[in-house]
N, CA, C and O atoms as a printed pandas DataFrame, in Angstrom:
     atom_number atom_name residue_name chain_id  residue_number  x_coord  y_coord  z_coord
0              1         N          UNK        A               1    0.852   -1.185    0.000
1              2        CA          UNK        A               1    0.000    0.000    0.000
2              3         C          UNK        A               1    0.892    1.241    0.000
3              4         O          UNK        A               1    1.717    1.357    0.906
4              5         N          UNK        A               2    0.798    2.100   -0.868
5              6        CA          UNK        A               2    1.562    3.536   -0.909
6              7         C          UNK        A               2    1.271    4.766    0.109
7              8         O          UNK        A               2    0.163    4.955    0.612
8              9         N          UNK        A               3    1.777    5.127    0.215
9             10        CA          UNK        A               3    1.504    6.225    1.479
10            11         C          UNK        A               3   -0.026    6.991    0.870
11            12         O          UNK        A               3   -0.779    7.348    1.776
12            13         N          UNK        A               4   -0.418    7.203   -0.276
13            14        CA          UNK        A               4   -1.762    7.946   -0.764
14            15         C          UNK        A               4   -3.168    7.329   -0.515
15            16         O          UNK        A               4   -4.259    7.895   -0.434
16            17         N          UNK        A               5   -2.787    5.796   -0.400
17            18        CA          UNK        A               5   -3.986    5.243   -0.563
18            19         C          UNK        A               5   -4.988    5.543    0.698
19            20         O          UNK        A               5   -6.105    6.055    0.622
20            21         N          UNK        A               6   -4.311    5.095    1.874
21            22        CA          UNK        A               6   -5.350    5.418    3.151
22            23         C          UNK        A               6   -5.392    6.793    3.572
23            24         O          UNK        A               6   -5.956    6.962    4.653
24            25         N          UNK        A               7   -4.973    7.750    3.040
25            26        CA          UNK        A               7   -5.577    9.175    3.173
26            27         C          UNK        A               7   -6.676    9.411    1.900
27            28         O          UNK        A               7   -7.405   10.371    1.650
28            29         N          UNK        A               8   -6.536    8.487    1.405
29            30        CA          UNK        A               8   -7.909    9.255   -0.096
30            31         C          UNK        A               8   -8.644    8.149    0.398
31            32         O          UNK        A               8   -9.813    8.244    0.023
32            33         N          UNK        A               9   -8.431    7.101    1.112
33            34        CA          UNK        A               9   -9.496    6.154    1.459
34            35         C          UNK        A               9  -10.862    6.773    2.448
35            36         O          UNK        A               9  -12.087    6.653    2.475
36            37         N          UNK        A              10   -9.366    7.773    3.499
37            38        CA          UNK        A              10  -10.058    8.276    4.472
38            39         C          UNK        A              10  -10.946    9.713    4.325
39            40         O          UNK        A              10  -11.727   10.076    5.204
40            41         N          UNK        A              11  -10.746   10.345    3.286
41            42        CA          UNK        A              11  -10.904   11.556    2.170
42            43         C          UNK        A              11  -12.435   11.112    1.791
43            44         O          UNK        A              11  -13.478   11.701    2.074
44            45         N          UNK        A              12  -12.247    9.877    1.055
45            46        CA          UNK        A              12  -13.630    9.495    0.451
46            47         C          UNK        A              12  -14.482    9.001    1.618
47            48         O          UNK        A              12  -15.648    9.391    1.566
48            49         N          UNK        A              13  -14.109    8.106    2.829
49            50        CA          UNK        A              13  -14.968    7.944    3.585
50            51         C          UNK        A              13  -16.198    9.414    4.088
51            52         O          UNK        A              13  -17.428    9.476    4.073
52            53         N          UNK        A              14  -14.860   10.662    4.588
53            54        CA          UNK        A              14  -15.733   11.917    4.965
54            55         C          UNK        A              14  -16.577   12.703    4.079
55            56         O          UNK        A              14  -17.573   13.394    4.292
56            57         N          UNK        A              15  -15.804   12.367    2.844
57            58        CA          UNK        A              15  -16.977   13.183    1.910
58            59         C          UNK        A              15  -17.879   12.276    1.788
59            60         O          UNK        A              15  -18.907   12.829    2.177
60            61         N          UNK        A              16  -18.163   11.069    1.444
61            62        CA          UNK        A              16  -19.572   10.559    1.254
62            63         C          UNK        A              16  -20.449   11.080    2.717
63            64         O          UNK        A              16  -21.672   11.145    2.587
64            65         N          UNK        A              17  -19.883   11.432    4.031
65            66        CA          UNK        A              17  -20.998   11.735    5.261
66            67         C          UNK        A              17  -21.040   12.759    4.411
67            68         O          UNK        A              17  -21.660   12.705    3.349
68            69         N          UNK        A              18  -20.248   13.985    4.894
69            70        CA          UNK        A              18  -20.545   15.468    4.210
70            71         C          UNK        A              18  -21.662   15.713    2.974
71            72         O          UNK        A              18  -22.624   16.457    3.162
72            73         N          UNK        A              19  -21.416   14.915    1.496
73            74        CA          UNK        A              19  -22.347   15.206    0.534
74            75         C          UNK        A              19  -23.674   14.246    1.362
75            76         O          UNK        A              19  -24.770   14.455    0.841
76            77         N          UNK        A              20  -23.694   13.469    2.291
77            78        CA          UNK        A              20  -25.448   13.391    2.643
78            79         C          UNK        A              20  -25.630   14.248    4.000
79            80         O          UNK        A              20  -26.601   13.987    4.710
80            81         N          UNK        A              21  -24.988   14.968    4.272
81            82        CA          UNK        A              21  -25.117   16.639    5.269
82            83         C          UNK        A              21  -25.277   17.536    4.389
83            84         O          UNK        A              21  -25.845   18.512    4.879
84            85         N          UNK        A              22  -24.961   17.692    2.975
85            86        CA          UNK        A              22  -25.133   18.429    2.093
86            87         C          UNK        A              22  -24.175   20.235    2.761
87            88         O          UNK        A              22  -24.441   21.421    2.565
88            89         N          UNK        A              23  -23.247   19.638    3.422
89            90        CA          UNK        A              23  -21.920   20.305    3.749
90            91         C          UNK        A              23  -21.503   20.840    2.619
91            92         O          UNK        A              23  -20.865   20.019    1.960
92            93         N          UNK        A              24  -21.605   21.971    2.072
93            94        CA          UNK        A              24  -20.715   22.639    1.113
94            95         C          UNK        A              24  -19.293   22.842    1.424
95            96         O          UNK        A              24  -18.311   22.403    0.824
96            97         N          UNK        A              25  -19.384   23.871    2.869
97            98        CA          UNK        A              25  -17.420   24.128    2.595
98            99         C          UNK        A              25  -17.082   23.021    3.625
99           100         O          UNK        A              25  -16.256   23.390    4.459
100          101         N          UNK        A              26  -17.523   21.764    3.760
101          102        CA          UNK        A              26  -17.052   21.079    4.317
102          103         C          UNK        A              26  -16.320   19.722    3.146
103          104         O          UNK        A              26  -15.223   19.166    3.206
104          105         N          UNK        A              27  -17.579   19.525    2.054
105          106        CA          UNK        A              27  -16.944   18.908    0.856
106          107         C          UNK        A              27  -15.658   19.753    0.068
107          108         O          UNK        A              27  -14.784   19.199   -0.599
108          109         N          UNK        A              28  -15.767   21.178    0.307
109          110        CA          UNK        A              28  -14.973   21.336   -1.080
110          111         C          UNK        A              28  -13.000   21.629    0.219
111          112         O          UNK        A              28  -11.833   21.909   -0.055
112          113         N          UNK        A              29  -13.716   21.352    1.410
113          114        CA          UNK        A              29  -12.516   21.369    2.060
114          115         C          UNK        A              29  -11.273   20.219    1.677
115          116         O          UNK        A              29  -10.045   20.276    1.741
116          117         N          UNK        A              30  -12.579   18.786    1.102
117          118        CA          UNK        A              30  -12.166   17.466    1.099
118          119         C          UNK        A              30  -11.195   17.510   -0.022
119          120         O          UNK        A              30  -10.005   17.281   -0.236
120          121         N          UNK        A              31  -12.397   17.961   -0.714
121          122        CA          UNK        A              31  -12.162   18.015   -2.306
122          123         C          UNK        A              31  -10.356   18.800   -2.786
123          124         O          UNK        A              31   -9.437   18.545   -3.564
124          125         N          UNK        A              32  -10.735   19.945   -1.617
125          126        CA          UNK        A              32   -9.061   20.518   -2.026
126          127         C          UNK        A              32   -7.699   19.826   -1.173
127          128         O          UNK        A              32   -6.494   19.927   -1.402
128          129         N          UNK        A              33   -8.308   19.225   -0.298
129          130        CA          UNK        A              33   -7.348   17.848    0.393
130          131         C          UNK        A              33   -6.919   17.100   -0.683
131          132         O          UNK        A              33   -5.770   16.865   -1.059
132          133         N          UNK        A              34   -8.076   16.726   -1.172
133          134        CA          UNK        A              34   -7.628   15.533   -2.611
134          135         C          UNK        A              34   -6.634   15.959   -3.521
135          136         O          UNK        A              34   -5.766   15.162   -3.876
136          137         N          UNK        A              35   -6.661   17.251   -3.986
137          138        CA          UNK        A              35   -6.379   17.977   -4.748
138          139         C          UNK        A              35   -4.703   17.992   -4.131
139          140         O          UNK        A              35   -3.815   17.725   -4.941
140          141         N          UNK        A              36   -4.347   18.296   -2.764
141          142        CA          UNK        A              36   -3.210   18.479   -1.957
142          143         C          UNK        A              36   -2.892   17.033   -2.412
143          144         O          UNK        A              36   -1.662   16.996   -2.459
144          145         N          UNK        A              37   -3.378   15.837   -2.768
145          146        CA          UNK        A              37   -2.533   14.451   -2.296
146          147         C          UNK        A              37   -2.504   14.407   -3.681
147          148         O          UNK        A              37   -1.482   13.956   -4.198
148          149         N          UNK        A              38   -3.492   14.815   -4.449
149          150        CA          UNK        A              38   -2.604   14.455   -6.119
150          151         C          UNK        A              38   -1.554   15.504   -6.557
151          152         O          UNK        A              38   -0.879   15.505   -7.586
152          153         N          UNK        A              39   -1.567   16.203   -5.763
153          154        CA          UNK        A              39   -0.271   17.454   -6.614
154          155         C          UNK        A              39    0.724   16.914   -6.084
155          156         O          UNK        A              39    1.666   16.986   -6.873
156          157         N          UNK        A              40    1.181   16.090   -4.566
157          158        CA          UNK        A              40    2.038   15.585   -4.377
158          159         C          UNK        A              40    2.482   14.423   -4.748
159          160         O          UNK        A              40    3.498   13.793   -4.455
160          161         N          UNK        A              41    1.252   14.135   -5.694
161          162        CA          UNK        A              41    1.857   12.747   -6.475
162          163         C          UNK        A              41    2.521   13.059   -7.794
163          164         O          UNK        A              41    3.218   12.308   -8.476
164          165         N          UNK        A              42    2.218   14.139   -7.992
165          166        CA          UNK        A              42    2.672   14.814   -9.625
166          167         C          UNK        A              42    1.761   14.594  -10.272
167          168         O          UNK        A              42    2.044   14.343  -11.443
168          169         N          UNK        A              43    0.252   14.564   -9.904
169          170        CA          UNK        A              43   -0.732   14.008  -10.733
170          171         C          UNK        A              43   -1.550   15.023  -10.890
171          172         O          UNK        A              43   -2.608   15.183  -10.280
172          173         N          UNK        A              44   -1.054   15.782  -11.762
173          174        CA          UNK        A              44   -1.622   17.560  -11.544
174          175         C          UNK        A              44   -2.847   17.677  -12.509
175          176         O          UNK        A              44   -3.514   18.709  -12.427
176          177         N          UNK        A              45   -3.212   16.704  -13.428
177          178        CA          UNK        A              45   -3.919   16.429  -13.731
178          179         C          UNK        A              45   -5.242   16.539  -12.827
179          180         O          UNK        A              45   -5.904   17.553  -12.606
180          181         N          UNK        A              46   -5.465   15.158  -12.339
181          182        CA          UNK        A              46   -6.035   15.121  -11.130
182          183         C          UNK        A              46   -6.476   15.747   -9.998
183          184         O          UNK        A              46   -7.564   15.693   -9.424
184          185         N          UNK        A              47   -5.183   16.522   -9.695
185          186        CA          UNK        A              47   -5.230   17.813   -9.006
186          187         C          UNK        A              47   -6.380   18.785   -9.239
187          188         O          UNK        A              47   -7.421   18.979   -8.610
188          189         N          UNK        A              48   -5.879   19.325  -10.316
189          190        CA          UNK        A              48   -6.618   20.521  -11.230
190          191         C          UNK        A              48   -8.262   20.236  -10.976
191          192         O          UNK        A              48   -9.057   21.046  -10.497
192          193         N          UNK        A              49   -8.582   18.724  -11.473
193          194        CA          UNK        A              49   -9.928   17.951  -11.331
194          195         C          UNK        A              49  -10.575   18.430   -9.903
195          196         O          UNK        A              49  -11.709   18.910   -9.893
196          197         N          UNK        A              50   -9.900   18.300   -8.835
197          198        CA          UNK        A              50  -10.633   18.376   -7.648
198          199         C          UNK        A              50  -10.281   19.739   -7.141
199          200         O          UNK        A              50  -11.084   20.040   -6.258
200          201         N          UNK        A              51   -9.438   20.641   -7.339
201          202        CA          UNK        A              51   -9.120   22.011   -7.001
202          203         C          UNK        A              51  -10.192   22.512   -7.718
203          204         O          UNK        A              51  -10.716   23.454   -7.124
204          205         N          UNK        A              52  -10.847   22.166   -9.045
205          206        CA          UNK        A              52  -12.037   23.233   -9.551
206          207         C          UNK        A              52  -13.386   22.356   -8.760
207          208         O          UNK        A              52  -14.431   23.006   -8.785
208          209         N          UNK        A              53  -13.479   21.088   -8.127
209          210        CA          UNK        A              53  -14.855   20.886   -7.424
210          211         C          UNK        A              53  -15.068   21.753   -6.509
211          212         O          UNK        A              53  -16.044   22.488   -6.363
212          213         N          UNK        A              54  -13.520   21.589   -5.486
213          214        CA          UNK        A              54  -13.791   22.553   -4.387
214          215         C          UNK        A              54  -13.837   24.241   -5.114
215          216         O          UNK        A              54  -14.062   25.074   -4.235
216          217         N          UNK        A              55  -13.723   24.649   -6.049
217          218        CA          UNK        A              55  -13.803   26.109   -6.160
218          219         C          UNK        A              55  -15.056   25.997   -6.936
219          220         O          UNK        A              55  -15.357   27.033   -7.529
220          221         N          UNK        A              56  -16.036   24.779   -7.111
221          222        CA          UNK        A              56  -17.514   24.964   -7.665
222          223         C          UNK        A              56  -18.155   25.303   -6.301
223          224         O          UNK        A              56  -18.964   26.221   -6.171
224          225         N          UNK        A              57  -17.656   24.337   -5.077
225          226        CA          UNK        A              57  -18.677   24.443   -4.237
226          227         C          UNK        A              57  -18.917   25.728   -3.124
227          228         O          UNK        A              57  -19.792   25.947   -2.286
228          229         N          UNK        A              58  -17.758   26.417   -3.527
229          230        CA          UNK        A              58  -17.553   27.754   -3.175
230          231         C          UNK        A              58  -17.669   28.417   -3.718
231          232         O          UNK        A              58  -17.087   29.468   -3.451
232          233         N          UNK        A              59  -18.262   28.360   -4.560
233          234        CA          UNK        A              59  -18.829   29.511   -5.615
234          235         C          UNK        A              59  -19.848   30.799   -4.370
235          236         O          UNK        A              59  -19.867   32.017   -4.191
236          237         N          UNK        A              60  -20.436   29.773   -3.882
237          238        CA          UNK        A              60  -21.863   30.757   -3.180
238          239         C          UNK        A              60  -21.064   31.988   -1.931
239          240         O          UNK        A              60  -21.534   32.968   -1.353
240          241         N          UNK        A              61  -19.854   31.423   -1.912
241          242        CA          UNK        A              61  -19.002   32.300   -0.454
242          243         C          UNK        A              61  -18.323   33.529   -1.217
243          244         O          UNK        A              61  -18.129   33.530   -2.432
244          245         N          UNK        A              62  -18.059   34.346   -0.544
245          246        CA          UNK        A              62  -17.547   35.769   -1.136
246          247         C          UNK        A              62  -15.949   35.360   -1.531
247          248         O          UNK        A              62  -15.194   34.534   -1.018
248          249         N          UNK        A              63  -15.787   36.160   -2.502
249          250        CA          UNK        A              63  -14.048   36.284   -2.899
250          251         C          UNK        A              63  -13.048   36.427   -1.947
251          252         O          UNK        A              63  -11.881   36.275   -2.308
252          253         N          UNK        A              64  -13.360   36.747   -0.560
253          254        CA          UNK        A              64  -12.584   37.059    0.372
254          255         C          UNK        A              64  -12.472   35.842    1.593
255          256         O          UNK        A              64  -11.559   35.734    2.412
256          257         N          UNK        A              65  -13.401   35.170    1.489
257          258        CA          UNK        A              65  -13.192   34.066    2.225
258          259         C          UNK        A              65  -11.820   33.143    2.254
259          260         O          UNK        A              65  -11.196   32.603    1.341
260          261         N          UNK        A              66  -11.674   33.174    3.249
261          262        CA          UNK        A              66  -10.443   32.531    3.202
262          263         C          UNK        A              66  -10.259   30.743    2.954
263          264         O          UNK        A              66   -9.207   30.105    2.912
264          265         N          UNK        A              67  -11.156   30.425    2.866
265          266        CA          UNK        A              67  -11.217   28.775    1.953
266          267         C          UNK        A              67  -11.064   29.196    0.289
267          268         O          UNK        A              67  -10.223   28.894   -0.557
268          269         N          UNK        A              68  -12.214   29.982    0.253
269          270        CA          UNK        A              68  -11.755   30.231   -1.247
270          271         C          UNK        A              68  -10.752   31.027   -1.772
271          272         O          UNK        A              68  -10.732   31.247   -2.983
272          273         N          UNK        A              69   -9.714   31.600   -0.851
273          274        CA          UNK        A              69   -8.394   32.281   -1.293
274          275         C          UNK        A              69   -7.096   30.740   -0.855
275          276         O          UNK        A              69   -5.955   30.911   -1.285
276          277         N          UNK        A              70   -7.301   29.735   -0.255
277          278        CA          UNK        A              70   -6.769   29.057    0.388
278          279         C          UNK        A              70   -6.738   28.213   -1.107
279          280         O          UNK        A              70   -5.575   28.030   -1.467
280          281         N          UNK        A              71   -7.857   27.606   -2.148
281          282        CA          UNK        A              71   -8.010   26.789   -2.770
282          283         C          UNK        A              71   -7.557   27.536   -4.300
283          284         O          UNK        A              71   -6.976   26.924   -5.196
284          285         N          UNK        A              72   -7.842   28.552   -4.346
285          286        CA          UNK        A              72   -7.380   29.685   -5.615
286          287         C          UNK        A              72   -5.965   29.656   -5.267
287          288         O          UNK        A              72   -5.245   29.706   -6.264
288          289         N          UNK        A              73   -5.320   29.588   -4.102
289          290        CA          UNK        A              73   -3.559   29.446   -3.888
290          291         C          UNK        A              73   -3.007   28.605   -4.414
291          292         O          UNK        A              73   -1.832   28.624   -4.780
292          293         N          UNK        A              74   -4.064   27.430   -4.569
293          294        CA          UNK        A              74   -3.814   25.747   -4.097
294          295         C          UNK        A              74   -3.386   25.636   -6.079
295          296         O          UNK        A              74   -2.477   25.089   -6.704
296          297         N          UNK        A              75   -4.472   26.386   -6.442
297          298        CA          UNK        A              75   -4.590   26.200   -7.813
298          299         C          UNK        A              75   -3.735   26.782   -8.495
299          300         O          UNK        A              75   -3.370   26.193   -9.512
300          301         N          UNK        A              76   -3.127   28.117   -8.180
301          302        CA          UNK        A              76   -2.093   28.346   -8.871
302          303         C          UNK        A              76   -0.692   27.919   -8.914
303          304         O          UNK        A              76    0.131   28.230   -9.775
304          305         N          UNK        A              77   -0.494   27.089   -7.775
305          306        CA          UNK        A              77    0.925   26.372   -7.418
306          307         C          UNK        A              77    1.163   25.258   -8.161
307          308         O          UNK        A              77    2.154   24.952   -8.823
308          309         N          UNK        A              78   -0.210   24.496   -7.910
309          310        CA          UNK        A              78   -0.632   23.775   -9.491
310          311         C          UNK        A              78   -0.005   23.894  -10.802
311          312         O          UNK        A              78    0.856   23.210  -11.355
312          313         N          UNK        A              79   -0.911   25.345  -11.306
313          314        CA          UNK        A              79   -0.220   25.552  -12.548
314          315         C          UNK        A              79    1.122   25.955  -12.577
315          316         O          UNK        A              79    1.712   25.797  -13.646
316          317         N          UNK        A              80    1.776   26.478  -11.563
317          318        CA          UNK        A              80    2.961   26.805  -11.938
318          319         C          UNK        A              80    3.703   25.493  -11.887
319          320         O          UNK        A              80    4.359   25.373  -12.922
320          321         N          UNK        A              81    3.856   24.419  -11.041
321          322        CA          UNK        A              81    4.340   23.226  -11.270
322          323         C          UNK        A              81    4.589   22.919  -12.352
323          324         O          UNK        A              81    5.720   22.632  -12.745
324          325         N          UNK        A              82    2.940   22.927  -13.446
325          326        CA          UNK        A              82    2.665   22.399  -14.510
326          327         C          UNK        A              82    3.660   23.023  -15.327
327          328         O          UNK        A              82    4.191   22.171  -16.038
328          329         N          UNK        A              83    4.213   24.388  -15.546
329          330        CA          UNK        A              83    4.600   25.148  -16.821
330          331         C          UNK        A              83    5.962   24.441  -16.201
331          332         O          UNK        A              83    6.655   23.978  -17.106
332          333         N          UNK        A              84    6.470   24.262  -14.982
333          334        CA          UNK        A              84    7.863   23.984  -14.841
334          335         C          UNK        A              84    8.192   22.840  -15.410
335          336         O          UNK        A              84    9.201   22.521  -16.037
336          337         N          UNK        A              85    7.121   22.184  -15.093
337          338        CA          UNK        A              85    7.133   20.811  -15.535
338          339         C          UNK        A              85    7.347   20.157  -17.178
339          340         O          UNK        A              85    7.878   19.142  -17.631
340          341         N          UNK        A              86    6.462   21.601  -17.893
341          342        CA          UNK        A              86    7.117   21.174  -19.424
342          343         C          UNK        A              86    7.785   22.326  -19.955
343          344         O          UNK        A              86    7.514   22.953  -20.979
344          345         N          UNK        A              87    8.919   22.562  -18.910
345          346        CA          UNK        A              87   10.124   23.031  -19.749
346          347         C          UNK        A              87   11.165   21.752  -19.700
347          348         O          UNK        A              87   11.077   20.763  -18.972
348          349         N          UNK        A              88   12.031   22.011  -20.540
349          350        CA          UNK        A              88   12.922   20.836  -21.022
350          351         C          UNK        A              88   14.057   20.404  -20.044
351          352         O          UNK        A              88   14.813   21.272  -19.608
352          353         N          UNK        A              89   14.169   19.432  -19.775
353          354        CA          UNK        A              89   15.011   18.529  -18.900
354          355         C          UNK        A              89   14.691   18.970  -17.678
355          356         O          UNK        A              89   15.591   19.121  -16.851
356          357         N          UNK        A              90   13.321   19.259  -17.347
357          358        CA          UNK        A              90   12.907   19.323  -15.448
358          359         C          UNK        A              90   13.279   18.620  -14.947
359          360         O          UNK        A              90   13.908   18.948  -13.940
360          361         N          UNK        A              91   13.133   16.814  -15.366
361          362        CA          UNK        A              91   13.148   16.131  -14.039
362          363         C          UNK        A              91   14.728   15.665  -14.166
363          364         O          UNK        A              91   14.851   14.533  -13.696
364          365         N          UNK        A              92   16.001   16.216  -14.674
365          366        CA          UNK        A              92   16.895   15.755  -14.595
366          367         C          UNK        A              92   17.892   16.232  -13.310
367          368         O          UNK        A              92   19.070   15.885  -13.226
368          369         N          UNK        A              93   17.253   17.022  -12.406
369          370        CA          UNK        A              93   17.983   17.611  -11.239
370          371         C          UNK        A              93   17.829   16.836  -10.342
371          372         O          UNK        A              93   18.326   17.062   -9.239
């Protein structure tokens, strides 16, 4: 078992309570957790996927909230990874 599996095990256990509490910033808290364990996998792909759930489900909270400045952070570290990532010979350091 890899160090990812029983934190997204435990990830998916809380969000299935949360989406039947119908918990908004409590799912998209999950959601940008998820988002934290695939960027550290390099799976920015993936990432990206659950960094925009949690910034759907925060849509309804003001721009200043600090979940939704926390997950808009989350997302741009993201992309900057990404551009580093396809410049030429990144992973040779």
């Amino acid at each position: 078992m890899d160090n990812y599996q029983m934190p997204f095990k435990n990830y998916q256990s809380a969000l299935d309570i949360y989406i039947q509490l119908n918990t908004h910033l409590s799912m998209s808290m999950i959601y940008n957790n998820m988002g934290t364990l695939y960027t550290k996998q390099k799976d920015l792909d993936k990432a990206f996927e659950f960094y925009g759930k949690a910034l759907q489900l925060l849509e309804i909270l003001p721009d200043t909230d600090l979940h939704v400045e926390m997950v808009k952070n989350a997302v741009k570290k993201v992309k900057s990874e990404d551009i580093f990532r396809q410049q030429p010979n990144w992973n040779e350091s």
